[in-house]
C-alpha positions as a Markdown table, in Angstrom:
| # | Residue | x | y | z |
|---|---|---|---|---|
| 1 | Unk | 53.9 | 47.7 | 143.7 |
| 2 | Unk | 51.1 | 49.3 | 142.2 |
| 3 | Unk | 48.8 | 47.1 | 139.8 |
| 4 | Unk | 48.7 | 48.5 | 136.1 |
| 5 | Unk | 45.0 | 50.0 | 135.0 |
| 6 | Unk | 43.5 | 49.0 | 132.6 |
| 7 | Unk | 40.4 | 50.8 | 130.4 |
| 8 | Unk | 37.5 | 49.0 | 129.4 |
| 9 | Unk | 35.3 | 50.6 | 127.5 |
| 10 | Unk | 32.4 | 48.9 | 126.0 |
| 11 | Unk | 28.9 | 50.2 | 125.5 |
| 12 | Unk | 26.7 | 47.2 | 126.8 |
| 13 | Unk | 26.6 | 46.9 | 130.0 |
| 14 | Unk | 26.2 | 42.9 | 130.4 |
| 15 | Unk | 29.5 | 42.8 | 128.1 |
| 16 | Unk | 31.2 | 45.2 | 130.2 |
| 17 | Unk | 30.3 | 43.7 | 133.3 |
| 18 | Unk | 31.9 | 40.6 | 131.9 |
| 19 | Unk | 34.8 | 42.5 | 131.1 |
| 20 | Unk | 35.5 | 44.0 | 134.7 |
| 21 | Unk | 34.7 | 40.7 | 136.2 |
| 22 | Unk | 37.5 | 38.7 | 134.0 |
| 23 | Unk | 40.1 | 41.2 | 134.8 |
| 24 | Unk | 39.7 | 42.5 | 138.1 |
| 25 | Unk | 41.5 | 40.0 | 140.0 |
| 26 | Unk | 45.0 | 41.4 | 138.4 |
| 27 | Unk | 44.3 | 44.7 | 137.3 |
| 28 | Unk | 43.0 | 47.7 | 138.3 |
| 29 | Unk | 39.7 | 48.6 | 136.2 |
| 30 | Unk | 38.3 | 51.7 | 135.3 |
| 31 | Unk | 35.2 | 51.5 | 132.5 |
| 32 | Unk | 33.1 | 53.4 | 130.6 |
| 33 | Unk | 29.8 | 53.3 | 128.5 |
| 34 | Unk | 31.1 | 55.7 | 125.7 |
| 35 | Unk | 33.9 | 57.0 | 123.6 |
| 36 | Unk | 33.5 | 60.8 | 125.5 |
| 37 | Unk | 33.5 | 59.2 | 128.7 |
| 38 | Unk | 36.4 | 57.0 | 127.6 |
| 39 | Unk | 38.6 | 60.3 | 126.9 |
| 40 | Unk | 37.2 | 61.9 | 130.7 |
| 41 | Unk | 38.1 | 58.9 | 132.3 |
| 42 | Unk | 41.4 | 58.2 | 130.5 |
| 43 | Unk | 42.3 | 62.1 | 131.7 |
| 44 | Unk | 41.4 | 61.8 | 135.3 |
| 45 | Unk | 43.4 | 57.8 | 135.1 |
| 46 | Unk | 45.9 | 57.6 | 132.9 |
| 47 | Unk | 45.6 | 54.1 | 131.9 |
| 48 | Unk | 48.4 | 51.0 | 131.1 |
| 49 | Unk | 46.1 | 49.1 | 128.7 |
| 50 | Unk | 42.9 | 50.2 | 126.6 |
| 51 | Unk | 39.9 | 47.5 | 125.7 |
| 52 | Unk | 38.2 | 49.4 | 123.1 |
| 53 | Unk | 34.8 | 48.3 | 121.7 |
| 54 | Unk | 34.6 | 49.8 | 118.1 |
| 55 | Unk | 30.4 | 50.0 | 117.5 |
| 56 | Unk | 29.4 | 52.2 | 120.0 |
| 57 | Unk | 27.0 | 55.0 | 119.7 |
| 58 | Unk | 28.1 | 58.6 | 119.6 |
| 59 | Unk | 32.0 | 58.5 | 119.0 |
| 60 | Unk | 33.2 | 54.9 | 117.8 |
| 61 | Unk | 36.4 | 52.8 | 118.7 |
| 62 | Unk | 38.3 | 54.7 | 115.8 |
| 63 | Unk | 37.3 | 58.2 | 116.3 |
| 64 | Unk | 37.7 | 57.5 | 120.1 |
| 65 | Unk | 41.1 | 55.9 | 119.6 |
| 66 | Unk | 42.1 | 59.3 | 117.2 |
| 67 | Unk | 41.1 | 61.7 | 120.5 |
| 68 | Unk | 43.0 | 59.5 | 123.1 |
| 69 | Unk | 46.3 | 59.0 | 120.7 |
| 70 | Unk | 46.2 | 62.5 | 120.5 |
| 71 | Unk | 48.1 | 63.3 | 123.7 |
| 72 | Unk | 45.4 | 62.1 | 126.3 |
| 73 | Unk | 47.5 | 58.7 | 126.8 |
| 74 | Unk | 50.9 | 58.2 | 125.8 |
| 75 | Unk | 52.0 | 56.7 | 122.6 |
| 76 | Unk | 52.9 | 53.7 | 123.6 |
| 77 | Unk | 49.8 | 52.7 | 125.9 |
| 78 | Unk | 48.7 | 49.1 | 123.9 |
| 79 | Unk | 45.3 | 49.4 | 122.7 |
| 80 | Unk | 43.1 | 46.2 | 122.2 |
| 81 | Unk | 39.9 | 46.6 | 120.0 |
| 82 | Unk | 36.9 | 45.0 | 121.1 |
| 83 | Unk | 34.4 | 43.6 | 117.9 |
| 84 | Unk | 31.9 | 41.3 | 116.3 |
| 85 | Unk | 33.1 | 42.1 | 113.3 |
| 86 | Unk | 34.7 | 38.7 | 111.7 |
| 87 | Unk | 35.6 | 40.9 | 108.4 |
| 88 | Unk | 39.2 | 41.5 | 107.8 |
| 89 | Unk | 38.8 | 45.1 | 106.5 |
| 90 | Unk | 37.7 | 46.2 | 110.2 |
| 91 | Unk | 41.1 | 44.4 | 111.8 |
| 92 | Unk | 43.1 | 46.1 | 108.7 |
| 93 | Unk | 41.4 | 49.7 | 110.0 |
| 94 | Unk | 41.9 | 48.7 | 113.8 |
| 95 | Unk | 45.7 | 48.1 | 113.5 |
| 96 | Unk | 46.3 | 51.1 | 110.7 |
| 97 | Unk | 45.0 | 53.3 | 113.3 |
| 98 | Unk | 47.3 | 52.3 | 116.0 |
| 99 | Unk | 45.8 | 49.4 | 118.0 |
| 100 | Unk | 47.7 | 46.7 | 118.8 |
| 101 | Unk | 45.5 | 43.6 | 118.8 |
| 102 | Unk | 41.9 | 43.1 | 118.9 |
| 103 | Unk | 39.4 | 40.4 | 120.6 |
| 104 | Unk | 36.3 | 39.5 | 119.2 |
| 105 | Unk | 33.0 | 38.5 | 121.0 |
| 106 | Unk | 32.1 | 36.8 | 122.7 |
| 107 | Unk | 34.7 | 36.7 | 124.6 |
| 108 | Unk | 37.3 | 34.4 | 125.3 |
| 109 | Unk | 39.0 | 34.6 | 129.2 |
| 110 | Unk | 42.1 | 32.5 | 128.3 |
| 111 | Unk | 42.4 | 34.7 | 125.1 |
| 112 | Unk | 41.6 | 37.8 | 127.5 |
| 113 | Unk | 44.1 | 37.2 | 129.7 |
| 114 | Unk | 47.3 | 35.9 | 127.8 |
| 115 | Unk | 46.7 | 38.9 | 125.5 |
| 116 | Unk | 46.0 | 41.7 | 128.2 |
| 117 | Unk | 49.3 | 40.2 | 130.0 |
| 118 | Unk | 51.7 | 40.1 | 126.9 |
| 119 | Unk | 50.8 | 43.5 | 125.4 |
| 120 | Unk | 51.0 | 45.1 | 129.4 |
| 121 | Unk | 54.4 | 43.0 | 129.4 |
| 122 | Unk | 55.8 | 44.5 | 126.0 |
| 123 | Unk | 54.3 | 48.2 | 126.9 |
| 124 | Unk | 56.5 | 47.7 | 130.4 |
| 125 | Unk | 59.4 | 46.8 | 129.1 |
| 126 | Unk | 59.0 | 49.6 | 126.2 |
| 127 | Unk | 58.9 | 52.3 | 129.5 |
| 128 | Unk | 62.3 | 50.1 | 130.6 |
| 129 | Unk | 63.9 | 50.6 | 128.1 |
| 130 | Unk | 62.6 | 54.3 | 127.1 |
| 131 | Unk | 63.8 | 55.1 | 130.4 |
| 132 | Unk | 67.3 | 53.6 | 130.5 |
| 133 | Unk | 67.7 | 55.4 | 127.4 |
| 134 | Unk | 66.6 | 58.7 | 129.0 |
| 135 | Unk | 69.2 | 58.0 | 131.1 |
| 136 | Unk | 71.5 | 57.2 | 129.0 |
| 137 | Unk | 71.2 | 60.1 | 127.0 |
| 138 | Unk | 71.8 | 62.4 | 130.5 |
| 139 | Unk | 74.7 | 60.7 | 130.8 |
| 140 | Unk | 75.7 | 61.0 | 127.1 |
| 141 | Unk | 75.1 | 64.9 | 127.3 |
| 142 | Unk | 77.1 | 65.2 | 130.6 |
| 143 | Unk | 80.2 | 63.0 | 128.7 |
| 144 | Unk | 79.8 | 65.6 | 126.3 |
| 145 | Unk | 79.8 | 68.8 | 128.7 |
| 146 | Unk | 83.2 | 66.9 | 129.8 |
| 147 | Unk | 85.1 | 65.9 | 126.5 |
| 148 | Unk | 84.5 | 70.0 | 125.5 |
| 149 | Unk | 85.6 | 70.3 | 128.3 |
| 150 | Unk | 88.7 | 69.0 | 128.1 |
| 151 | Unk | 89.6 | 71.1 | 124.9 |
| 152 | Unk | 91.3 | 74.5 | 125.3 |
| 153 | Unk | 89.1 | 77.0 | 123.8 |
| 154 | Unk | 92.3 | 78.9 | 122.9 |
| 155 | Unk | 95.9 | 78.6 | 121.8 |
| 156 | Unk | 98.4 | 80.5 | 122.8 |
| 157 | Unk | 99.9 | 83.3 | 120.9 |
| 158 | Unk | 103.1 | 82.6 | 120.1 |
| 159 | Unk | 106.2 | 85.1 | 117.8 |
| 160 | Unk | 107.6 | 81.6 | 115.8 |
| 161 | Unk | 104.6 | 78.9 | 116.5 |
| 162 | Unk | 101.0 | 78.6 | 115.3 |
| 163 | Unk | 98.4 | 76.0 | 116.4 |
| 164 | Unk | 95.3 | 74.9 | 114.6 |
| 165 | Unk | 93.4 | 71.6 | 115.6 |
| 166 | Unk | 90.3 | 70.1 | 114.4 |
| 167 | Unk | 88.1 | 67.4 | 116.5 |
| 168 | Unk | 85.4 | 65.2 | 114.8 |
| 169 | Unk | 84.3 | 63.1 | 117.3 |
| 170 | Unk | 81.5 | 59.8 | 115.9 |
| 171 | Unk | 79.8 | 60.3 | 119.1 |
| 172 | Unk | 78.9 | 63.2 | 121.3 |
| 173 | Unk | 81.3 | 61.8 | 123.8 |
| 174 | Unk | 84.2 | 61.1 | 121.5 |
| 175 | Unk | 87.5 | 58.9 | 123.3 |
| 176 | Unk | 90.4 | 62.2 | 121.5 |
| 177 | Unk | 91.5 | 64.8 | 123.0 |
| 178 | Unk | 94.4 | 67.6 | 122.6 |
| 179 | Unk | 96.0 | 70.1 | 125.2 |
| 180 | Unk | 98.5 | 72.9 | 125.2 |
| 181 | Unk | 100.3 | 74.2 | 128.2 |
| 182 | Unk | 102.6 | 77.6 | 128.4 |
| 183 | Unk | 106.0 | 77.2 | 130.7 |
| 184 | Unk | 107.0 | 80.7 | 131.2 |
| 185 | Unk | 107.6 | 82.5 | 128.1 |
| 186 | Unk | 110.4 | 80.5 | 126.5 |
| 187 | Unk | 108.6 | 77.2 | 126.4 |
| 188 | Unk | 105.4 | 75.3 | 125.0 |
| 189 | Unk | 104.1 | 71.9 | 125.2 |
| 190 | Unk | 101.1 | 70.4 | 123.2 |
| 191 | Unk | 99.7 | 66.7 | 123.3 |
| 192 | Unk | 97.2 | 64.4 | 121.4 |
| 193 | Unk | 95.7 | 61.6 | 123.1 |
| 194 | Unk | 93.3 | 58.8 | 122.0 |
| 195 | Unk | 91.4 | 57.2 | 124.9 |
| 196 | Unk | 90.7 | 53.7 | 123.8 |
| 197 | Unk | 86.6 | 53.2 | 123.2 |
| 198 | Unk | 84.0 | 56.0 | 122.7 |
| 199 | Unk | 81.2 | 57.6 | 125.4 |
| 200 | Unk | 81.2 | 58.3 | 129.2 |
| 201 | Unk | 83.5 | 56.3 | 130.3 |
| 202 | Unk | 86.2 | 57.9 | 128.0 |
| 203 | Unk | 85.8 | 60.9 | 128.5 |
| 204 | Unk | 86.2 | 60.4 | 132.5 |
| 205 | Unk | 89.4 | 58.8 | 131.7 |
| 206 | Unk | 90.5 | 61.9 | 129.2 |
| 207 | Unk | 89.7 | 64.2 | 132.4 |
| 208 | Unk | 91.7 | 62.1 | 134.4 |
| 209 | Unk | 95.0 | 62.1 | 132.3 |
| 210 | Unk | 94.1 | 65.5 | 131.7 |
| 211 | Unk | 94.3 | 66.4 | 135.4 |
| 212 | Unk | 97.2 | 64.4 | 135.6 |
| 213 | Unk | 98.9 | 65.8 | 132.9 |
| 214 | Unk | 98.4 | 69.5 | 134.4 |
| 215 | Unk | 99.5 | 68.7 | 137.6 |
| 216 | Unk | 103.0 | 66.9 | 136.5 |
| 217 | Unk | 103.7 | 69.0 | 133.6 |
| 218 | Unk | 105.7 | 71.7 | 135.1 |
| 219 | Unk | 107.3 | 69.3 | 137.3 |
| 220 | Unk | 109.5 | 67.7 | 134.9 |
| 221 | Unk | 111.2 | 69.1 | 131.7 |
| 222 | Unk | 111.7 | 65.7 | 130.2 |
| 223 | Unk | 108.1 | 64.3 | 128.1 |
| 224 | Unk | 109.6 | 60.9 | 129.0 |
| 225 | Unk | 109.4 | 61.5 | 132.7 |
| 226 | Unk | 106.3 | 62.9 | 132.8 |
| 227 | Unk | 104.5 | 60.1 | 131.1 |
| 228 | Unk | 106.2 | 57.4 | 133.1 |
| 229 | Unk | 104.9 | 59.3 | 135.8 |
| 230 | Unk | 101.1 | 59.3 | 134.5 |
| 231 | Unk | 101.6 | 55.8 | 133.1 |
| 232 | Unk | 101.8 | 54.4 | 136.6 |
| 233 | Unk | 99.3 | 56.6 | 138.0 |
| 234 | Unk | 96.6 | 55.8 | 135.3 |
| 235 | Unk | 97.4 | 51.8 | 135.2 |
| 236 | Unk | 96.3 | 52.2 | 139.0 |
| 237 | Unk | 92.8 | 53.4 | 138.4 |
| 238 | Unk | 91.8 | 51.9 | 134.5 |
| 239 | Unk | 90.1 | 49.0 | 134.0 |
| 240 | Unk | 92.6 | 46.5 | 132.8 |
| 241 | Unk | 90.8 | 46.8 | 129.1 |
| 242 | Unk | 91.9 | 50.4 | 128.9 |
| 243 | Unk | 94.6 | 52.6 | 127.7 |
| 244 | Unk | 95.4 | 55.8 | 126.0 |
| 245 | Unk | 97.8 | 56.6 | 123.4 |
| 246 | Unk | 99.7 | 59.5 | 123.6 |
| 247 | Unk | 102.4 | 61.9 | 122.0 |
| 248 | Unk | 103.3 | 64.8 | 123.9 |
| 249 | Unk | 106.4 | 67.5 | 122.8 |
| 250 | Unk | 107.7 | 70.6 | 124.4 |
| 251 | Unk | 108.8 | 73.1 | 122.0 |
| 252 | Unk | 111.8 | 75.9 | 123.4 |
| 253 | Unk | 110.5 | 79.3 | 121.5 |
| 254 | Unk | 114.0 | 80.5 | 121.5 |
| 255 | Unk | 116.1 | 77.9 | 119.5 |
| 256 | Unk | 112.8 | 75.8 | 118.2 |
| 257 | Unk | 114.4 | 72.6 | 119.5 |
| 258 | Unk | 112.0 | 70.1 | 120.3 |
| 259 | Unk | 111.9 | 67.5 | 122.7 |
| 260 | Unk | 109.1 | 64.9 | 122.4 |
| 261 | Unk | 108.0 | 61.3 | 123.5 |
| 262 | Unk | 105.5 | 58.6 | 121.5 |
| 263 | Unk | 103.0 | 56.6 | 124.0 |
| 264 | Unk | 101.5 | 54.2 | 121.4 |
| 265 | Unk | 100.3 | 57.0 | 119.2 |
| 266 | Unk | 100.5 | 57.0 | 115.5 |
| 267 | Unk | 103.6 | 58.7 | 114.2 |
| 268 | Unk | 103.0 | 62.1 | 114.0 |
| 269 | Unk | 104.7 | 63.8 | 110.7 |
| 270 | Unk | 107.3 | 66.6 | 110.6 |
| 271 | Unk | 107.4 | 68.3 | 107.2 |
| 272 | Unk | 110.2 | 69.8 | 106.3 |
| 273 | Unk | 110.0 | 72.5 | 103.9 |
| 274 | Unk | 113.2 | 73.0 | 103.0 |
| 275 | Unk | 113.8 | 69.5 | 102.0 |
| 276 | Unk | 110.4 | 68.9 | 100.8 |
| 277 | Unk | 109.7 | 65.9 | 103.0 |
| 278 | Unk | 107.8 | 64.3 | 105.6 |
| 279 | Unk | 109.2 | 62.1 | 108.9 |
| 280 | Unk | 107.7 | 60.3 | 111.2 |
| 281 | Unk | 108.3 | 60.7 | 114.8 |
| 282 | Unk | 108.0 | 57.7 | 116.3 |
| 283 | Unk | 110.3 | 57.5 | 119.5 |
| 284 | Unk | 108.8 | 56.8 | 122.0 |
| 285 | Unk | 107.1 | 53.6 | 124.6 |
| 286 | Unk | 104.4 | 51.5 | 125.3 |
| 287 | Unk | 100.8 | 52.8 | 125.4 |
| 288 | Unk | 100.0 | 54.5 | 128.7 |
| 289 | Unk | 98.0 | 53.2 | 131.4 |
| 290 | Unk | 98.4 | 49.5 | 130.1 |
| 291 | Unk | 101.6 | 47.9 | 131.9 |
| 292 | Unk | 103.1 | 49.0 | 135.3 |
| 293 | Unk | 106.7 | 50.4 | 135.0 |
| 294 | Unk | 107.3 | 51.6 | 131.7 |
| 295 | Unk | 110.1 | 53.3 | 130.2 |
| 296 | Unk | 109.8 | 55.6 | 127.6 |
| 297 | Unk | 113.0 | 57.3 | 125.1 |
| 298 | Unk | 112.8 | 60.9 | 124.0 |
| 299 | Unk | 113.1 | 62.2 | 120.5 |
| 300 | Unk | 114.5 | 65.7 | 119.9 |
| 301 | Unk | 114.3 | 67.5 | 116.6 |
| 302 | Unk | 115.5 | 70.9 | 115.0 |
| 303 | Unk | 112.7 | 73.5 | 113.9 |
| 304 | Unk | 112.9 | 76.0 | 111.1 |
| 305 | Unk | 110.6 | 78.4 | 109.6 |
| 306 | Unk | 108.2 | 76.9 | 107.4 |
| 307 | Unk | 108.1 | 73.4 | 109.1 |
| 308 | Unk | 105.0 | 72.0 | 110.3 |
| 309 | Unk | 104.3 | 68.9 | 113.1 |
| 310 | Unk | 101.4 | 67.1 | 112.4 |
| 311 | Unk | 100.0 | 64.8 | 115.0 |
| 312 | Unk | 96.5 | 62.8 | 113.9 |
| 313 | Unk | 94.7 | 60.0 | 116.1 |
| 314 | Unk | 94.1 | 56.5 | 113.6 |
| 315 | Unk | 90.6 | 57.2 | 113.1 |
| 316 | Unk | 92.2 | 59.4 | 110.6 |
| 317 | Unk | 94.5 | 57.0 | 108.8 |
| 318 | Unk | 91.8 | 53.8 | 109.1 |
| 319 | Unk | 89.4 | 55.5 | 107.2 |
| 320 | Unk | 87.6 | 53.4 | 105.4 |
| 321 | Unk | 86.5 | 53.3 | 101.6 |
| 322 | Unk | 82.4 | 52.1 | 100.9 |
| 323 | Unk | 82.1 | 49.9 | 97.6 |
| 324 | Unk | 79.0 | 50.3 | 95.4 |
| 325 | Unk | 77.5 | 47.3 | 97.4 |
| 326 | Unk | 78.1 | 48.5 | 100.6 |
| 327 | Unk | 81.0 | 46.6 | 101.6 |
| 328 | Unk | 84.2 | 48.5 | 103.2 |
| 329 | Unk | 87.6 | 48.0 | 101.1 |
| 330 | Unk | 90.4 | 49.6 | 101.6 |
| 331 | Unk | 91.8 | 51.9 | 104.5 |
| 332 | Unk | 92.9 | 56.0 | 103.8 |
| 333 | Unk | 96.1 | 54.7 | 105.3 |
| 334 | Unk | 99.7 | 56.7 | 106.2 |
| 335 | Unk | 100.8 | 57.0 | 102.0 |
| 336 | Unk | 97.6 | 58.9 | 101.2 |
| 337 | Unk | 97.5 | 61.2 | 104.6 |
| 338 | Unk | 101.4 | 61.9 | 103.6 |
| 339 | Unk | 100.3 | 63.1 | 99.8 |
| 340 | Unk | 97.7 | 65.4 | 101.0 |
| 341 | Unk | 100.0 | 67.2 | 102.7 |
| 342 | Unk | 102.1 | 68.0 | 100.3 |
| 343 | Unk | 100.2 | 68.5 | 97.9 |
| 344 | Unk | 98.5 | 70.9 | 100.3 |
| 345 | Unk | 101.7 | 72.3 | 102.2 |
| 346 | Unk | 101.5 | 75.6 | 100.5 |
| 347 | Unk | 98.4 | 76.6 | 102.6 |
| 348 | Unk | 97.9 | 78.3 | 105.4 |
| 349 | Unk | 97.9 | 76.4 | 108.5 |
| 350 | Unk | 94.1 | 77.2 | 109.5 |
| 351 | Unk | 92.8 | 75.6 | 106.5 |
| 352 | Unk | 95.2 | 72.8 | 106.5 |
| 353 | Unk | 93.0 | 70.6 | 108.1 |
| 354 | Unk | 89.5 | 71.4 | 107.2 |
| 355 | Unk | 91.2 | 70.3 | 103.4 |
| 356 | Unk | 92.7 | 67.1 | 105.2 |
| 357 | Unk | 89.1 | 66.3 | 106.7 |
| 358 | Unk | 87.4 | 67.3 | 102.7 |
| 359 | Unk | 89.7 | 64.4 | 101.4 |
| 360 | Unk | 89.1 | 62.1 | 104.1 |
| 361 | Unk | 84.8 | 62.6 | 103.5 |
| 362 | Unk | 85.7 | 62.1 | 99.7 |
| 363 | Unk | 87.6 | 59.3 | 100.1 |
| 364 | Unk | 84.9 | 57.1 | 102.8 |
| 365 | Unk | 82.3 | 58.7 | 100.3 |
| 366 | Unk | 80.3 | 60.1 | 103.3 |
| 367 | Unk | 81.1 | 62.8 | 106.2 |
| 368 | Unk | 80.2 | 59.9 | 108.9 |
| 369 | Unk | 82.9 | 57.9 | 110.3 |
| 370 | Unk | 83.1 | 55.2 | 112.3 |
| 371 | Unk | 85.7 | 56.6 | 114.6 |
| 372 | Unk | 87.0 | 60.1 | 115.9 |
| 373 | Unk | 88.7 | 62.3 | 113.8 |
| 374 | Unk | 91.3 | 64.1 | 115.6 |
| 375 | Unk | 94.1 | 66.5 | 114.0 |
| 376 | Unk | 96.6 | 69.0 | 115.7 |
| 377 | Unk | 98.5 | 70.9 | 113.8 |
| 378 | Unk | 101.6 | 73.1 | 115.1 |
| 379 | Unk | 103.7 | 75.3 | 112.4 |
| 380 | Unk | 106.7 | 77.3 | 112.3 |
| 381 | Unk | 105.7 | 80.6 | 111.3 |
């Protein structure tokens, strides 16, 4: 393991001397007389850890610290300023300009030491940690790549059946996702799913129910079946803290009968224009992917022109409301989400959601959220 290097640079040479000879022993030393040869050295040897005398002739400690801070050594590199100076104006300077510490003379080797160790310590674990986040951020922006991924770019063109959708996700790897899938030309399927938690590991578990999903799909004509199927085979391979929630429904194009299941999800809304009224459609099961061997019952519904299914993850629904003083109140909730549309049902179904997502931001006060946002809209056209 490769010792760290530190750069002393001090203009008298005795002091210097001193300098090397108290640190050599656990560091690698480079020195110099002067601020220019300071900035040479510091090019040729990057260095861990700078001991900086401020009086020197030529450049001083401050104008030399300006030139090295300037892209010569990285930001974070500690710098220690070395002075006589007992006034408190010259510390004030040191630290505004970006030291860390300083030492005066003569010097101390206990004091040396302890701080040359704890400020190498700190600027180590700064390069940890800047690199785990380097990391993490690859791994974020891969997640990302993924959970787009995951999203059909386009929906289907269908004679009696529209689709809009609209995904907020509160990190660039959000945990929601939403497919459609064509069976022959006289049927449709479409689901929402919310993947419990956010970031990488969420979006690798809404590829794999998404591979599972289009591999049984057009095995089975029953939404039940199919998710008792993926249950079992997602329960094999999640840790036992996760699950998805799920509603999936096939549509027939020909008699608009649908045929749908509920995995956990929140009850998706069928508006009824005719009757001017909103249901839930909550039959269903358990979530999927928590418990092995679950059964789940199938709901089946009667389309018309005019109606619309909407199907929303909870980050929608738990919405929360900021008080003056910061503190969150009360939740957007199922009532509210049900007004908004219909007070907005006479809209076209593209800009039904963007208006849902306007009231949501007006009601938190704020176009952040603290969890997805994800809305799937399918109308009878």
């Amino acid at each position: 393991m490769s010792r760290s290097r530190v750069l002393v640079v001090e203009d008298h040479p005795l002091s210097r001397r001193i300098l090397e000879t108290m640190l050599t022993k656990s560091y690698e030393v480079i020195s110099a007389a002067s601020g220019q040869e300071a900035i040479d050295r510091a090019k040729l040897e990057p260095p861990d850890l700078v001991l900086l005398d401020i009086e020197m002739p030529g450049l001083n400690g401050f104008e030399t610290l300006e030139i090295l801070k300037s892209g010569i050594i990285e930001p974070a590199v500690p710098v220690i300023f070395l002075t006589a100076l007992e006034d408190s104006k010259s510390r004030e300077t040191g630290l505004e300009a970006g030291a860390v510490d300083y030492i005066t003379k003569p010097y101390d080797k206990q004091e040396l030491r302890i701080k040359v160790k704890n400020h190498l310590a700190l600027y180590e674990a700064r390069k940890e940690i800047e690199a785990r986040n380097r990391v993490m951020a690859r791994e974020m922006e891969m997640a990302s790549q993924l959970q787009r991924s995951l999203l059909p770019e386009d929906f289907p063109k269908c004679e009696h059946l529209v689709f809009s959708a609209l995904y907020k996700p509160v990190s660039p790897a959000g945990g929601d996702f939403y497919d459609v899938i064509e069976f022959g030309p006289s049927r449709i399927g479409f689901a929402e799913v919310d993947v419990s938690g956010h970031g990488v590991a969420s979006a690798m578990v809404g590829a794999m129910f998404k591979m599972a999903f289009q591999s049984f799909a057009r095995t089975t004509d029953s939404p039940a079946e199919l998710l008792k199927v993926i249950n079992d085979q997602m329960f094999g391979i999640l840790p036992e803290s996760d699950f998805l929630t799920v509603f999936y429904g096939i549509i027939d194009l020909g008699t608009l009968e649908m045929i749908y299941t509920n995995a956990g999800h929140p009850r998706p809304f069928l508006f009824k224009r005719d009757l001017g009224e909103i249901r839930e459609l909550g039959v269903g099961g358990p979530l999927v992917g928590a418990f092995l061997g679950m059964d789940y019952e199938e709901g089946f519904v009667k389309l018309q022109k005019g109606d619309q299914i909407f199907v929303y993850t909870d980050g929608v629904t738990e919405t929360s409301a900021g008080s003056d003083d910061g503190a969150l109140e009360d939740f957007y909730g199922v009532e509210r989400l049900k007004q908004t549309l219909m007070n907005n049902s006479n809209r076209a179904p593209h800009a039904m959601l963007p208006l849902i997502l306007d009231d949501l931001e007006k009601f938190r006060g704020s176009n952040s959220f603290d969890d997805d946002i994800t809305m799937f809209l399918a109308a009878v056209v």
